[in-house]
Biotite code that builds the C-alpha atoms (Angstrom):
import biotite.structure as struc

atoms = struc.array([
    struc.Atom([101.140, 118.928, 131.149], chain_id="A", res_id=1, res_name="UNK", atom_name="CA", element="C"),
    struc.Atom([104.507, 117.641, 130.757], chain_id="A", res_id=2, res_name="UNK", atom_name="CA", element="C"),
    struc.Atom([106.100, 114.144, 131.496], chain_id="A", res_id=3, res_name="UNK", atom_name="CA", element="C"),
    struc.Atom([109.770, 113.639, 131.588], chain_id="A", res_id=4, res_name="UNK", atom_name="CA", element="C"),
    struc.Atom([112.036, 110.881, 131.242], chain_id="A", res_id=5, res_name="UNK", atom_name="CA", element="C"),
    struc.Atom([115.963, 111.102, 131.546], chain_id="A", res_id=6, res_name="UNK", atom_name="CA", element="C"),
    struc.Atom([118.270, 108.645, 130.118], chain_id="A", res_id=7, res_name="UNK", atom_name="CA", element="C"),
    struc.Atom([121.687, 108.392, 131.959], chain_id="A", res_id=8, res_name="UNK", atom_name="CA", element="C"),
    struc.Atom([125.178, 107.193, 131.167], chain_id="A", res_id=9, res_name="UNK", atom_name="CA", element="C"),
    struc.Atom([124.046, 106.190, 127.054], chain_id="A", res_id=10, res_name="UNK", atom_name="CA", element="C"),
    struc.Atom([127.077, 104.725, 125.085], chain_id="A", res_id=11, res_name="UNK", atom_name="CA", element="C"),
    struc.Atom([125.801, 107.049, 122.093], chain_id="A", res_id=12, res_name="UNK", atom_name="CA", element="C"),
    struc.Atom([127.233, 110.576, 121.291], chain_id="A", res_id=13, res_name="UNK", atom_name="CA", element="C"),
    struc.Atom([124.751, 112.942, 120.922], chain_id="A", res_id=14, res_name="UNK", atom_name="CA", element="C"),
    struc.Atom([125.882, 113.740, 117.893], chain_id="A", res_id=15, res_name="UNK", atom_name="CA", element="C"),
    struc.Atom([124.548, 110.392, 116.366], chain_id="A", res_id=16, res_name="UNK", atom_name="CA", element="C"),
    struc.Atom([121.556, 110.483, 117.970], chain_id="A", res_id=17, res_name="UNK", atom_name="CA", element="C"),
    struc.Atom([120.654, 114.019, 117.434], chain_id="A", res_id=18, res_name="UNK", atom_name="CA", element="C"),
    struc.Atom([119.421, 113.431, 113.894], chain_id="A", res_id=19, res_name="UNK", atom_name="CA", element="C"),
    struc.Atom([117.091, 110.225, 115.439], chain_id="A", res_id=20, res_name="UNK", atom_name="CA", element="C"),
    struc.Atom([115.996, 112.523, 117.694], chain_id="A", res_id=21, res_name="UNK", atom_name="CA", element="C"),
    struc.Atom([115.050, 115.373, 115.346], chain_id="A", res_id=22, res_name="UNK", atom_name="CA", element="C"),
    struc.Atom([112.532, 113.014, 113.109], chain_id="A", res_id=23, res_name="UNK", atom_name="CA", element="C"),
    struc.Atom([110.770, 111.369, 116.288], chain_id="A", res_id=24, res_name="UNK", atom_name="CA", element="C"),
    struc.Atom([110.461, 115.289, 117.744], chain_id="A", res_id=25, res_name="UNK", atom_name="CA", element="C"),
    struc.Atom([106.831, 116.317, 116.742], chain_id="A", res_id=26, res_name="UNK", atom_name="CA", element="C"),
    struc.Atom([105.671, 112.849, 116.031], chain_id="A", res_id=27, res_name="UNK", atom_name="CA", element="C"),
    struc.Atom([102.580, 111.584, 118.259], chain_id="A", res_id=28, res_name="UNK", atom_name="CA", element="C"),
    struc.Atom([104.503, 108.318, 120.446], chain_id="A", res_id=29, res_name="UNK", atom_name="CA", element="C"),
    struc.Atom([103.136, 105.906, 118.798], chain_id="A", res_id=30, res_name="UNK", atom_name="CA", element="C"),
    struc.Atom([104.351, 106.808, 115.078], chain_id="A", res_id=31, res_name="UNK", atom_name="CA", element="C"),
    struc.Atom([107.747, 107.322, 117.351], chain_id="A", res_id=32, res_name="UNK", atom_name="CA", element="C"),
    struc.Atom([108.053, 104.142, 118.478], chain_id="A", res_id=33, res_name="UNK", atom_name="CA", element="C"),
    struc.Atom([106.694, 102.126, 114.924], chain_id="A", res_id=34, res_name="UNK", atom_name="CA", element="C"),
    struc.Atom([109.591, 104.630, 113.169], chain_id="A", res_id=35, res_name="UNK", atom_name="CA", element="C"),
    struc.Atom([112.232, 103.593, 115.918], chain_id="A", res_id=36, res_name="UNK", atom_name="CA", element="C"),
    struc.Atom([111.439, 100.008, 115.811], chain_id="A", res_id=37, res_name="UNK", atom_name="CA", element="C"),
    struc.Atom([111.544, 99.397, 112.395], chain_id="A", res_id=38, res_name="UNK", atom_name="CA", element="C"),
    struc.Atom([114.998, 101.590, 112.190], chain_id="A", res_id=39, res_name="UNK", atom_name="CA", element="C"),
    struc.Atom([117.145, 99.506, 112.608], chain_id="A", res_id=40, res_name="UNK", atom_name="CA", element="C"),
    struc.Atom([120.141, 100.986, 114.034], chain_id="A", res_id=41, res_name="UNK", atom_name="CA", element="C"),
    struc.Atom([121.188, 100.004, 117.557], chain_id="A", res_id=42, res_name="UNK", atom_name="CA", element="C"),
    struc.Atom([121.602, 104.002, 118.401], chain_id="A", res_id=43, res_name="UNK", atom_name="CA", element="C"),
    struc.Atom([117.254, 103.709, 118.355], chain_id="A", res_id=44, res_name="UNK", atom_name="CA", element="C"),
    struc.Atom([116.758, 101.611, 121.269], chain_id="A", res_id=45, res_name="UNK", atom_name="CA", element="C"),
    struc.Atom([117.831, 104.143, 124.423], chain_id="A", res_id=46, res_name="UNK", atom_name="CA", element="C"),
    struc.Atom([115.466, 106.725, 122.583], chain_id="A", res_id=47, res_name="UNK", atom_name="CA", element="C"),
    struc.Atom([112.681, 103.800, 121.929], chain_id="A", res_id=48, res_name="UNK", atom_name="CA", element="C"),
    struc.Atom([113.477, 103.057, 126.152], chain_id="A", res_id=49, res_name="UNK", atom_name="CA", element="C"),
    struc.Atom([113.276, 106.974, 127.148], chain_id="A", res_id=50, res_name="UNK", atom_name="CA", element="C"),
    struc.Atom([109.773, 107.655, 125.181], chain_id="A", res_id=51, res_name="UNK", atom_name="CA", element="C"),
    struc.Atom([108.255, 104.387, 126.638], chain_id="A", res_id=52, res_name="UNK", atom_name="CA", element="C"),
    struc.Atom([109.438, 105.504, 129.955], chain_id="A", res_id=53, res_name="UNK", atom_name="CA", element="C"),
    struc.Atom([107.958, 108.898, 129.497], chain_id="A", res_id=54, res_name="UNK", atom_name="CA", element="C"),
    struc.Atom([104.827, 107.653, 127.997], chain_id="A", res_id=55, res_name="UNK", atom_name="CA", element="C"),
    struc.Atom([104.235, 104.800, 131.293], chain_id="A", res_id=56, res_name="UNK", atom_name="CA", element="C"),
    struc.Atom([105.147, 108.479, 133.933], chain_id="A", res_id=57, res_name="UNK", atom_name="CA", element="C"),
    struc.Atom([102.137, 109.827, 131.894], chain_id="A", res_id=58, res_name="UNK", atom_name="CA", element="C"),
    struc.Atom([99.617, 106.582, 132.245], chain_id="A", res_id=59, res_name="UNK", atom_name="CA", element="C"),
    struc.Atom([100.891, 106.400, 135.810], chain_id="A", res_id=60, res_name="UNK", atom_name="CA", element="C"),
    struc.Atom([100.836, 109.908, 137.040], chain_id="A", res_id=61, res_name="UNK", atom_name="CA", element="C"),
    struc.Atom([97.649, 111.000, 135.170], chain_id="A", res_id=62, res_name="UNK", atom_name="CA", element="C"),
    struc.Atom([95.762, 107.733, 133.174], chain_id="A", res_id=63, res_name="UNK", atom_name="CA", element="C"),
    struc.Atom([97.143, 109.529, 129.956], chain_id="A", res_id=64, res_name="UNK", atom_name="CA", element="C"),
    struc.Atom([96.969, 107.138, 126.961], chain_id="A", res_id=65, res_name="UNK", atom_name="CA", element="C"),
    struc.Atom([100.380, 107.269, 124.928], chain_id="A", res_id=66, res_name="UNK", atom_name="CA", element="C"),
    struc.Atom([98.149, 107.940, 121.594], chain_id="A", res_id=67, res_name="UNK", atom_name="CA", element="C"),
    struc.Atom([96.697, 111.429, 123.175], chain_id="A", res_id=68, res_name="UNK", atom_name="CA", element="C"),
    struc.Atom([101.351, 112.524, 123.487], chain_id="A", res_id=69, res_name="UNK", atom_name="CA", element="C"),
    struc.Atom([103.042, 114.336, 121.599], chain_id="A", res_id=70, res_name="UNK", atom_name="CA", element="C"),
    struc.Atom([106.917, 114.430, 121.692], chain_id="A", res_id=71, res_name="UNK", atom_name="CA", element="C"),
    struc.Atom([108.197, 117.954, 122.187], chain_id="A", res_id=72, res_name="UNK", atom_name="CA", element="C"),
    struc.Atom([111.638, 119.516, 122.923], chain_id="A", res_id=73, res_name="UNK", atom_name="CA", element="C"),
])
């Protein structure tokens, strides 16, 4: 099952956030969020808000714990 989360209106390119994107993508969420926090760039936070947004849709929706997610495409 997937769980989406859409960020809107981010003052980021995506060309500098691509490459934070690509070493989160694969991770479970919680190494995703312990690499993003302790990055510390300012382009990590609307990524670190998006994956905790999609990780409370999947505790909401279906009582799916954030350690059990894996962050795909």
């Amino acid at each position: 099952m997937e769980f989406l989360a859409k960020a809107r209106f981010i003052r980021y390119s995506p060309f500098k956030l691509r490459p934070l994107v690509d070493v989160v993508r694969g991770k479970n969420v919680e190494d995703a969020l312990n690499w993003l926090s302790t990055y510390s760039v300012g382009r990590s936070v609307p990524i670190q808000k998006v994956i905790q947004s999609a990780a409370a849709n999947a505790l909401h929706d279906s009582g799916i714990d954030a350690h059990k997610l894996m962050i795909t495409d």
